[in-house]
Backbone bond lengths (Angstrom), bond angles and torsions (degrees), N, CA, C in turn:
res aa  C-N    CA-C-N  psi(-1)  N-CA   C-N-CA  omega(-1)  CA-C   N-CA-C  phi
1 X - - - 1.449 - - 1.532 108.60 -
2 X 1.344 109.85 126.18 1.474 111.35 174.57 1.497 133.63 -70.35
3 X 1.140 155.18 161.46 0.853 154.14 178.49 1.673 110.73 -31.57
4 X 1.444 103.93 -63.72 1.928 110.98 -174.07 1.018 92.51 -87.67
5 X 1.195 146.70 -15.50 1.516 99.87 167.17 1.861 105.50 -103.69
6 X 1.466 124.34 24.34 1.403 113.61 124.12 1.087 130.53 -70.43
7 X 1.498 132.53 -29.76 1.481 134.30 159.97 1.303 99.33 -77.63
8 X 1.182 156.02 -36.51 1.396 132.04 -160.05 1.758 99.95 -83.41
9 X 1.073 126.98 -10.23 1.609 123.66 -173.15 2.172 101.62 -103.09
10 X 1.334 95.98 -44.36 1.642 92.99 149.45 1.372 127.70 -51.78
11 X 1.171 142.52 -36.12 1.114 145.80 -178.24 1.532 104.35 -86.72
12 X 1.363 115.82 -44.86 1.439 106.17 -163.99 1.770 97.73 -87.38
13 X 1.474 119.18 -5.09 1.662 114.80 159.33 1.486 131.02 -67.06
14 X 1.805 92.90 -18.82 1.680 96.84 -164.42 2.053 91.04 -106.70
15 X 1.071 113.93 20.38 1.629 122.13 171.27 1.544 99.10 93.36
16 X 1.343 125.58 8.83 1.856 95.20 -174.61 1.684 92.59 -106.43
17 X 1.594 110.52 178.09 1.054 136.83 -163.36 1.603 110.96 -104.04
18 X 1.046 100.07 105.07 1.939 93.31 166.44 1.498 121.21 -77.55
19 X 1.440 113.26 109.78 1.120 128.43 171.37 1.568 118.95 -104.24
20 X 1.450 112.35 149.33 1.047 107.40 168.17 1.403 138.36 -15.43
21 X 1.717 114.49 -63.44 0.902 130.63 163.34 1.206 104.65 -49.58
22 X 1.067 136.25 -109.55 1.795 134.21 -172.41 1.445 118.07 -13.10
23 X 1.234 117.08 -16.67 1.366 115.86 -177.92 1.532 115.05 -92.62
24 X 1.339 112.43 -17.47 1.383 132.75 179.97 1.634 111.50 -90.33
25 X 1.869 97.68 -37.13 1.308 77.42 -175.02 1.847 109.47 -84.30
26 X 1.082 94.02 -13.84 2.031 111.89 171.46 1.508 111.12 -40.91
27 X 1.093 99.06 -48.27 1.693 129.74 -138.87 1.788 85.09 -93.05
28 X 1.182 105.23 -51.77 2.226 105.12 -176.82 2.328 94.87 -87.85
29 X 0.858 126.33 3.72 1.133 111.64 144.65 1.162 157.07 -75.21
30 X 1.963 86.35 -67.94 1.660 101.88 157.96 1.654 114.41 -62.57
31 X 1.135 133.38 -10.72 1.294 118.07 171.20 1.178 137.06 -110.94
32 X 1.924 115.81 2.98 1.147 141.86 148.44 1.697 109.70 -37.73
33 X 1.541 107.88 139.42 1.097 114.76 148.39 1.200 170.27 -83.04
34 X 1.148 92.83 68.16 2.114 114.14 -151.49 0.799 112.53 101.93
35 X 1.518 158.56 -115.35 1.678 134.13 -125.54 1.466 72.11 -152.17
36 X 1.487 107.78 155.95 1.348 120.96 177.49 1.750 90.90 -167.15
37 X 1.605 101.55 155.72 1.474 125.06 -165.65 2.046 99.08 -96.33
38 X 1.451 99.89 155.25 1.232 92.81 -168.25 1.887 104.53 -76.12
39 X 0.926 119.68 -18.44 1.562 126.21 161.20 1.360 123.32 -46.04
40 X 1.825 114.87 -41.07 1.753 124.65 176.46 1.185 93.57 -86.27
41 X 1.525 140.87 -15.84 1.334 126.22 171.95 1.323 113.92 -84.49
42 X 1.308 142.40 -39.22 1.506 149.19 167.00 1.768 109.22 -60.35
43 X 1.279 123.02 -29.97 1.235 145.08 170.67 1.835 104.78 -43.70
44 X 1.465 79.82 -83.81 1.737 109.33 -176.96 1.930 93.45 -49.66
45 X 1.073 137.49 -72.12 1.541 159.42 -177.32 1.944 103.59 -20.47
46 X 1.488 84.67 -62.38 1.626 118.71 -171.52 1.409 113.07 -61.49
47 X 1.837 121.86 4.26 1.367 125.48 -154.59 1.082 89.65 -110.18
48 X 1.619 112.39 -33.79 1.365 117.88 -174.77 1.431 126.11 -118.62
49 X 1.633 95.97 9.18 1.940 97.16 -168.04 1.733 77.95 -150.15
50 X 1.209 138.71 69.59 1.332 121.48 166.09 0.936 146.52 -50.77
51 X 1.103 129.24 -10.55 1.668 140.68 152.64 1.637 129.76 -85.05
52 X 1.408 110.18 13.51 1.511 121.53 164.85 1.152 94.76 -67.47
53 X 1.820 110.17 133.03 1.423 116.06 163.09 1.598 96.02 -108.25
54 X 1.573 105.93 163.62 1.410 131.63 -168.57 1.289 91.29 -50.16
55 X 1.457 128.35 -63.96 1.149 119.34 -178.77 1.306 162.33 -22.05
56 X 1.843 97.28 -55.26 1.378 115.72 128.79 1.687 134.70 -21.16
57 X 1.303 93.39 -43.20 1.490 104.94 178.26 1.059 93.38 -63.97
58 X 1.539 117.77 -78.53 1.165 115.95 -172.17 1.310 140.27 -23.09
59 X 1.241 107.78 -40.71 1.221 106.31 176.57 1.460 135.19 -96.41
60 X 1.479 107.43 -12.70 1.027 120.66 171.63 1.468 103.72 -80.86
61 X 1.421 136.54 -49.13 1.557 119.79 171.60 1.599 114.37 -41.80
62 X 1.709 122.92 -42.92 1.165 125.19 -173.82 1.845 103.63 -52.85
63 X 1.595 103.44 -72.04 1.490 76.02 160.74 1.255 159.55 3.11
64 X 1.789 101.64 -100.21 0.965 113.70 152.66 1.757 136.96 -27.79
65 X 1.417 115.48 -49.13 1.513 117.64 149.47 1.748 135.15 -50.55
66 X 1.476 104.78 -38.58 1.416 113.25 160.69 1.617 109.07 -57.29
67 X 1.163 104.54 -41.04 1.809 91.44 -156.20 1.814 89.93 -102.46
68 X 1.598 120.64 31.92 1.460 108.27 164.92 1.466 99.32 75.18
69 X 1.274 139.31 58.75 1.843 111.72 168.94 0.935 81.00 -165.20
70 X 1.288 141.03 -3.41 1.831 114.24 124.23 1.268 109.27 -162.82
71 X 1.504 106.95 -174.66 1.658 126.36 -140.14 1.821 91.65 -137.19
72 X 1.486 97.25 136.13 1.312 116.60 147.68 1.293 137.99 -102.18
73 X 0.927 136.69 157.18 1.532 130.79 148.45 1.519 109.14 -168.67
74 X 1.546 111.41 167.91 1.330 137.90 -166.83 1.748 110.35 -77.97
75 X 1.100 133.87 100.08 1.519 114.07 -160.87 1.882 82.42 -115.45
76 X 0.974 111.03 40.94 1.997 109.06 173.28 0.712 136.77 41.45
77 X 1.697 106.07 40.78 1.539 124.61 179.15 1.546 114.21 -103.39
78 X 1.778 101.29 -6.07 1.658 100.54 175.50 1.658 94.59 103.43
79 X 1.433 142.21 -2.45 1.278 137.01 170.55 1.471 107.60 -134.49
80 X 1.050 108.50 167.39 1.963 115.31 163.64 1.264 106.09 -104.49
81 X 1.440 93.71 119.97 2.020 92.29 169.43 1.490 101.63 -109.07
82 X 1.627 87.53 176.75 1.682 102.59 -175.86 1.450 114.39 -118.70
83 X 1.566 117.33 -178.71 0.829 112.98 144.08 1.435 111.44 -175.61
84 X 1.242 127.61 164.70 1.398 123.31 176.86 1.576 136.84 -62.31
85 X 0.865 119.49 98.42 1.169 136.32 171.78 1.216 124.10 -2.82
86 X 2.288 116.80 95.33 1.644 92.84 -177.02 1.238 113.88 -110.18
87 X 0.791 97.40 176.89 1.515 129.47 -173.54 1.505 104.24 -20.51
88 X 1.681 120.25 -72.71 1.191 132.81 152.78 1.407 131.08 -67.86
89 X 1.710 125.61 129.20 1.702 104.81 -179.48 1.984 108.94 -58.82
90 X 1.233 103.31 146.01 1.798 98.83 157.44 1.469 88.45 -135.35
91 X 1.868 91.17 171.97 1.422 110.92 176.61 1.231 122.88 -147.65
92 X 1.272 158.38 101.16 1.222 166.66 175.32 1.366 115.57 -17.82
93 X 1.544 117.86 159.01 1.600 112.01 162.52 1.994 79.56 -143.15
94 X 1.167 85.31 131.85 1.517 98.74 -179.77 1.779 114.09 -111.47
95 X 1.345 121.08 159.57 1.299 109.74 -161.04 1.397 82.82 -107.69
96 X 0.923 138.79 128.43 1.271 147.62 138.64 1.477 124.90 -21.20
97 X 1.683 113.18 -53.12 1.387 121.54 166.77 1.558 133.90 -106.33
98 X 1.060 123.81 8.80 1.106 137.34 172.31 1.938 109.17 -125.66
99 X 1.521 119.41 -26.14 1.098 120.93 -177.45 1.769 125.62 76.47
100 X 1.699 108.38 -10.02 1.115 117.69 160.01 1.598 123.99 -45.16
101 X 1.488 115.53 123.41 1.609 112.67 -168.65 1.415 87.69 -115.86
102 X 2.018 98.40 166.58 1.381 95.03 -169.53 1.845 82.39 -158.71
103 X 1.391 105.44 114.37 1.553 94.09 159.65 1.348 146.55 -60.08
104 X 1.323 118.98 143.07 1.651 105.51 178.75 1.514 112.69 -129.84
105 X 1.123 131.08 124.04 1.761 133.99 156.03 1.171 98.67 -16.12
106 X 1.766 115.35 142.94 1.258 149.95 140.72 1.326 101.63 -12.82
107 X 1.433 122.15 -57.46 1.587 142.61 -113.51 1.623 71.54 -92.27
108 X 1.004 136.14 -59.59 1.689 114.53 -170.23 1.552 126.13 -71.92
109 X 1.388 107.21 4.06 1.150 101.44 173.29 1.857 112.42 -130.63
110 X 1.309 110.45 44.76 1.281 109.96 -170.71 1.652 108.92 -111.33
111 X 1.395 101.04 -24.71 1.839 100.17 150.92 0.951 137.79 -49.50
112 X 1.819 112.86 -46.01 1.354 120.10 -156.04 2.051 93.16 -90.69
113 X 1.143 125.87 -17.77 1.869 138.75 160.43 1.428 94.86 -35.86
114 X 1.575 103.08 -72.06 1.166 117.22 -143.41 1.584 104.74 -58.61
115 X 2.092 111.61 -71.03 1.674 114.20 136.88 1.203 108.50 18.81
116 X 1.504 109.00 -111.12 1.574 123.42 -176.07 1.601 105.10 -18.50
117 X 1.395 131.81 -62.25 1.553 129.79 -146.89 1.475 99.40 -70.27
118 X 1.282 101.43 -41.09 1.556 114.33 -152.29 2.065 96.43 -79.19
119 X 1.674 108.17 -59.19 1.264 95.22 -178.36 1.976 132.40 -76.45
120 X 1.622 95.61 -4.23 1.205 116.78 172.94 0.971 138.52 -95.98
121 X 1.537 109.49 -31.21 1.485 133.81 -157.77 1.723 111.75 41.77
122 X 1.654 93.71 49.17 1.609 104.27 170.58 1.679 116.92 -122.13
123 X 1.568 96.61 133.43 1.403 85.21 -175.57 1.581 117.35 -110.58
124 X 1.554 108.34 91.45 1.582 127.24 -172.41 1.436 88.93 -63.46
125 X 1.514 78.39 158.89 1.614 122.29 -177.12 1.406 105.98 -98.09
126 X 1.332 104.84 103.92 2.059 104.24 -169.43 1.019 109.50 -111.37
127 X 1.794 124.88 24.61 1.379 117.78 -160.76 1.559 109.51 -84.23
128 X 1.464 105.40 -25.30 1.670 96.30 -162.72 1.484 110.80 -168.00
129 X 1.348 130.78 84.99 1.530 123.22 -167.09 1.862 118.92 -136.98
130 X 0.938 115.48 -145.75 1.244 88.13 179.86 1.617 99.64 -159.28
131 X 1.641 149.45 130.16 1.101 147.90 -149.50 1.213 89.74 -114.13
132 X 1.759 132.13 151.57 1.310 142.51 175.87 1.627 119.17 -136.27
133 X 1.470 103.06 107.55 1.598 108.13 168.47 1.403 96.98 -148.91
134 X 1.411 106.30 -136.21 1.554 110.92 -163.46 1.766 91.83 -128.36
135 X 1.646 87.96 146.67 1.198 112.50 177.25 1.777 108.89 -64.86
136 X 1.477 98.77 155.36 2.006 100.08 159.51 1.223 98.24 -44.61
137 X 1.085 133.08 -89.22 1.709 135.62 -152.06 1.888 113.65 -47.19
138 X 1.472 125.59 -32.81 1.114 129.63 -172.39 1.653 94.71 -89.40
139 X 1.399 123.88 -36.17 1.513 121.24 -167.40 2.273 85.49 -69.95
140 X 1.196 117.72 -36.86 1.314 115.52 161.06 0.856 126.78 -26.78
141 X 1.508 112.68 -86.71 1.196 130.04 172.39 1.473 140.61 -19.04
142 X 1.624 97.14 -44.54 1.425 139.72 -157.55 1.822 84.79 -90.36
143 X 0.796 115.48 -57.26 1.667 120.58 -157.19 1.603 100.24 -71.17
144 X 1.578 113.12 -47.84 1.285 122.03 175.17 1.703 113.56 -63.81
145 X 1.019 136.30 -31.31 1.347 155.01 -177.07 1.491 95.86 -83.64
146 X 1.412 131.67 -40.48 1.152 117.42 -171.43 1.804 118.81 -96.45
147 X 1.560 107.61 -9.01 1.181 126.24 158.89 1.607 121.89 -68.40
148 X 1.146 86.22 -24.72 1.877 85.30 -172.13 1.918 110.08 -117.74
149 X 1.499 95.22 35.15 1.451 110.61 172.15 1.362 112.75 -105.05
């Protein structure tokens, strides 16, 4: 069994319909390389199905995010990208001033989940996000720049 039609039998378990479209836009996700905007996915889609509107996308990623098979988030470029859902959660720490991203294991953020439930009685979404400060090299920068003021 191929890849989509492991997602296409997931999808058609949780009541939705595999359509053409959805299969294309499935098909330029899961095989994208790392995070991509829903625009490079309608892009890629549109080469071969020209009348997909963005929308479509849209909604089929929403999906797809409900039922776990993939993840968005905001990495502060001014869009939400995606990407397919792995195996393990990771999560980014993004530099704020340089824009250098850097993945990180679950494993450091599976305390602060737990935290949340217990002192909130909230149950966050820890699958996939992205943390923002400054890199080693810019906290550098910054220190060296502020020495020689």
């Amino acid at each position: 069994m191929t890849c989509e039609d492991e997602t296409a039998e997931l999808l058609r378990r949780a009541g939705h319909k595999m359509t053409p479209q959805r299969l294309l836009i499935v098909r330029a996700l899961r095989h994208a390389e790392g995070h991509v905007s829903a625009a490079q996915i309608a892009e890629q889609v549109r080469a071969e199905f020209p009348f997909v509107d963005v929308s479509t996308v849209y909604r089929t990623l929403d999906v797809l995010k409900r039922l776990r098979l993939a993840t968005s988030t905001d990495m502060g470029a001014g869009d939400v990208v995606f990407e397919w859902a792995p195996e393990d959660p990771h999560h980014h720490l993004v530099c704020s001033n340089c824009g250098h991203v850097e993945a990180i294991g679950h494993a450091y953020l599976e305390g602060l989940e737990a935290k949340v439930r217990c002192d909130f009685g909230f149950a966050p979404d820890m699958h996939h996000f992205a943390i923002f400060g400054l890199c080693r090299e810019c906290q550098l920068a910054e220190s060296t720049d502020a020495d020689s003021a």
